[in-house]
ZAMARGU-4260 file (C-alpha; in steps of 0.2 Angstrom, whole numbers, plus 5000, padded with zeros to 4 digits):
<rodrens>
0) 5000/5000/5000 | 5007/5016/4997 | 5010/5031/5007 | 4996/5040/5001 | 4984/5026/5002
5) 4989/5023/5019 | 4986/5041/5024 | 4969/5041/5013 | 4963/5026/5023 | 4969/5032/5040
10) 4957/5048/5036 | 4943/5036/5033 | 4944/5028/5047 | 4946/5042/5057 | 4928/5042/5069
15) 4935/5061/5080 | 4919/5071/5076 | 4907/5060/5071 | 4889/5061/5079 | 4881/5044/5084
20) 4862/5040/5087 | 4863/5027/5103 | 4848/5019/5107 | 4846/5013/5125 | 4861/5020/5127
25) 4859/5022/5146 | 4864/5007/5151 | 4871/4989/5147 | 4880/4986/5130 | 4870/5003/5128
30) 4880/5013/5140 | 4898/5003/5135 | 4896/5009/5116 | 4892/5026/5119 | 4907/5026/5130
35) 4919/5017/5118 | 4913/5028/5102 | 4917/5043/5114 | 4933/5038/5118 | 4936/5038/5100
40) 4930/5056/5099 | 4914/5052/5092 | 4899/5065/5100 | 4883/5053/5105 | 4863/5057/5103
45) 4858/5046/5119 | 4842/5039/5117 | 4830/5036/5132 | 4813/5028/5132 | 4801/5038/5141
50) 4810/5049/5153 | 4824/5057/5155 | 4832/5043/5167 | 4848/5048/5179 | 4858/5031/5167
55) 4855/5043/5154 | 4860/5059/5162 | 4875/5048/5170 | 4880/5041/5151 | 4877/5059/5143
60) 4890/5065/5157 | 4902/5052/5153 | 4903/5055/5137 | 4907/5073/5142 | 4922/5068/5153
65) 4929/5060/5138 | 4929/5077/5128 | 4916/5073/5116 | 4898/5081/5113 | 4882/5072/5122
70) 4864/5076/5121 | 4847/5065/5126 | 4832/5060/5116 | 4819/5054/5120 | 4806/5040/5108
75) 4796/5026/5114 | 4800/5013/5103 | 4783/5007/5103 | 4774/5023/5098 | 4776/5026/5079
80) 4773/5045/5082 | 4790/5046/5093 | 4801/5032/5083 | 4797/5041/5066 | 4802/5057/5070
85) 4818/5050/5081 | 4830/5053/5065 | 4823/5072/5062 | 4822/5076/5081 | 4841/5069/5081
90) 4846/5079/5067 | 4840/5095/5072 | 4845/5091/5092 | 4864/5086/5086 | 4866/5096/5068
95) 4870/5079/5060 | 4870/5059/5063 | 4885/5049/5054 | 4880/5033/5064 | 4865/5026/5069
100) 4867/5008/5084 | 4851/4999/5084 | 4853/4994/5102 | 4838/4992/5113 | 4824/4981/5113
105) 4813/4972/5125 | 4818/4954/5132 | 4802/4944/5137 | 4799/4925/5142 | 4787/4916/5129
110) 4787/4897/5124 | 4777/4889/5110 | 4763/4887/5121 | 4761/4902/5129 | 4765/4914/5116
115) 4752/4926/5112 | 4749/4936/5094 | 4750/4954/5107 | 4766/4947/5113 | 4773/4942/5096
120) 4770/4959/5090 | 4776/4969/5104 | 4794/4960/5102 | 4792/4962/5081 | 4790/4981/5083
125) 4801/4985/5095 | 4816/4977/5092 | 4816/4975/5073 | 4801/4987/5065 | 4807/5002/5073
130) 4826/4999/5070 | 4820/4997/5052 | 4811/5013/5054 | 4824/5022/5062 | 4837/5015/5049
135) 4825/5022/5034 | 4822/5038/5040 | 4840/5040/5041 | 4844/5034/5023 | 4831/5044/5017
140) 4837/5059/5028 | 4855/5059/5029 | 4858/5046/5015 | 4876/5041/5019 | 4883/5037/5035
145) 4884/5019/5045 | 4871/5008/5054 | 4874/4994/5066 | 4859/4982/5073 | 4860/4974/5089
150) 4855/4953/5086 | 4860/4936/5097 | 4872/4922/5095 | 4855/4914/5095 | 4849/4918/5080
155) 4859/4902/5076 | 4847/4891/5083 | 4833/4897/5094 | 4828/4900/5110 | 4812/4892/5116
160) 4811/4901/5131 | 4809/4918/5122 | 4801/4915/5105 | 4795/4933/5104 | 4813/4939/5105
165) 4821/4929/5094 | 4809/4928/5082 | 4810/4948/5082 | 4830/4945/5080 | 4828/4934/5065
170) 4819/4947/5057 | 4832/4961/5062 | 4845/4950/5055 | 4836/4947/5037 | 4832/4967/5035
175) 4851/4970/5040 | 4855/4960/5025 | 4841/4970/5014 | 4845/4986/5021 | 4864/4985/5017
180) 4859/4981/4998 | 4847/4995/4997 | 4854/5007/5007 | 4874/5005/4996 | 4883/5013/4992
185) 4880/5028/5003 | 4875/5020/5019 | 4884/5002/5025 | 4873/4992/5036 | 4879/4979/5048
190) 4875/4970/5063 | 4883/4961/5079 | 4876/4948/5086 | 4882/4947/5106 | 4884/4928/5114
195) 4887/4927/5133 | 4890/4943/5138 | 4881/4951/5152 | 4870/4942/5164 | 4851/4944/5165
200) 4844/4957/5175 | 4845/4950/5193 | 4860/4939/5190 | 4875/4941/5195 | 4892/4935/5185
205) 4890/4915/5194 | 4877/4917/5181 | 4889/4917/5166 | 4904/4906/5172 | 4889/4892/5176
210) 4886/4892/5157 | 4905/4897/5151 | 4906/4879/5148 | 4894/4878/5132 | 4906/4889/5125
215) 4920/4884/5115 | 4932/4897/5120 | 4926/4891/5138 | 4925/4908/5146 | 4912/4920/5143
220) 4915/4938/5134 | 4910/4957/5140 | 4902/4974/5134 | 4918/4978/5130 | 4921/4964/5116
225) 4907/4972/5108 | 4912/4990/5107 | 4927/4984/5101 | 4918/4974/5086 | 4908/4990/5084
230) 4923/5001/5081 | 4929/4988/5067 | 4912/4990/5059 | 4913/5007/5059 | 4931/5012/5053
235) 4928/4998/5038 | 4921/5007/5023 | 4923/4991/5012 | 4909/4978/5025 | 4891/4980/5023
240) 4876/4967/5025 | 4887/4954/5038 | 4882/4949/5054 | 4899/4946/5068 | 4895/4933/5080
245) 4904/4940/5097 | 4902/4926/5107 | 4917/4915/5110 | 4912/4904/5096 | 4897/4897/5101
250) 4885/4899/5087 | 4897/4887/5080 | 4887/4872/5090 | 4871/4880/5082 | 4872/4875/5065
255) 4856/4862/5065 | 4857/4858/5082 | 4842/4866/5088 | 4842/4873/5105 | 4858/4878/5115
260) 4868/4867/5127 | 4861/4878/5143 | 4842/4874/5138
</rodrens>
């Protein structure tokens, strides 16, 4: 590669002053990308749900200490006249949005049996018709910049203990894909797809070395191995429509098996 090339693609990948749309990015793998992308000099839109929460003030003050620019919004995801306008609201909050992570969404317990049609569709819309909403309105807004969705390891295999939400993640994973062909060459469109990562709400970290064993890398992974996989995604101008399993291999036992080890 030559000098000039090198420098070229440094300048590309170069994220200082880039403005990012976060959503649920008060708290969880939320809170540790908004962090990272700060760190990298990246200025964050901090989305909450309903109110201004003290995570979201906390994350929005974080971000500050790191030098870069923070400012909250806020949408429920489940109200269309607060999700449609999040991309306008965002742009005339922040000026611009370079970056949009589709990161929150709702984690319910269903099972074939019990799952209801209300329940189904409250997983569908909030965690992939409104990223794909959100993502729209950006490429129709903005019309170049970088989106990254939020999925599972489990989207390799399912999870019969919360068919709403993975169902919901199957979705998100197939309009990634659409998405990063109809949104090129402007816009590139990725996702990551977390493994064992953070423990449940109300579990504490004996919650994830009890199951480290179903993992081939026998340990389990943190939010940090996701920021990290999100910075790759978005200092790459030459990936788009690809989903990165972060989770010590463990999609790998997936392929036709069915259900994971720890169900």
């Amino acid at each position: 590669m030559t000098t000039r090339a090198r420098e070229h693609r440094g300048v590309q990948n170069n994220l200082q002053g880039k403005i990012a749309l976060v959503t649920g990015a008060s708290r969880r793998i939320g809170r540790s990308i908004a962090i990272a992308l700060a760190e990298e000099g990246v200025h964050i839109v901090a989305h909450d749900r309903r109110t201004l929460e003290p995570e979201t003030i906390k994350v929005c003050d974080e971000v500050t200490e790191c030098g870069a620019n923070a400012w909250s919004i806020i949408a429920d995801l489940e109200k269309p006249e607060e999700y449609e306008t999040l991309i306008a609201r965002a742009l005339k909050t922040a000026g611009s949005i370079d970056i949009v992570i589709n990161n929150a969404s709702i984690f319910s317990p269903s099972t074939l049996m019990d799952l209801g049609f209300g329940d189904l569709t409250r997983h569908m819309q909030v965690n992939a018709w409104t990223p794909f909403v959100i993502s729209r309105e950006f490429a129709r807004l903005v019309g170049r910049g970088k989106i990254i969705n939020l999925l599972d390891t489990k989207i390799h295999g399912y999870d019969q203990t919360h068919v709403a939400y993975i169902l919901s993640k199957h979705m998100l994973s197939v309009l990634t894909r659409m998405c990063a062909l109809v949104f090129a060459p402007g816009i590139t469109v990725n996702a990551v797809a977390p493994g064992l990562i953070l423990p449940p709400p109300g579990k504490d970290e004996s919650y994830l070395e009890q199951l480290s064993h179903a993992v081939p890398l026998r340990r389990h992974g943190g939010p940090e191995d996701i920021a990290d996989t999100v910075l790759y995604l978005l200092k790459s101008d030459f990936v788009t429509g690809q989903i990165i399993f972060v989770d010590g291999g463990r999609h790998l036992l997936e392929d036709g098996n069915g259900p994971h080890p720890d169900q």
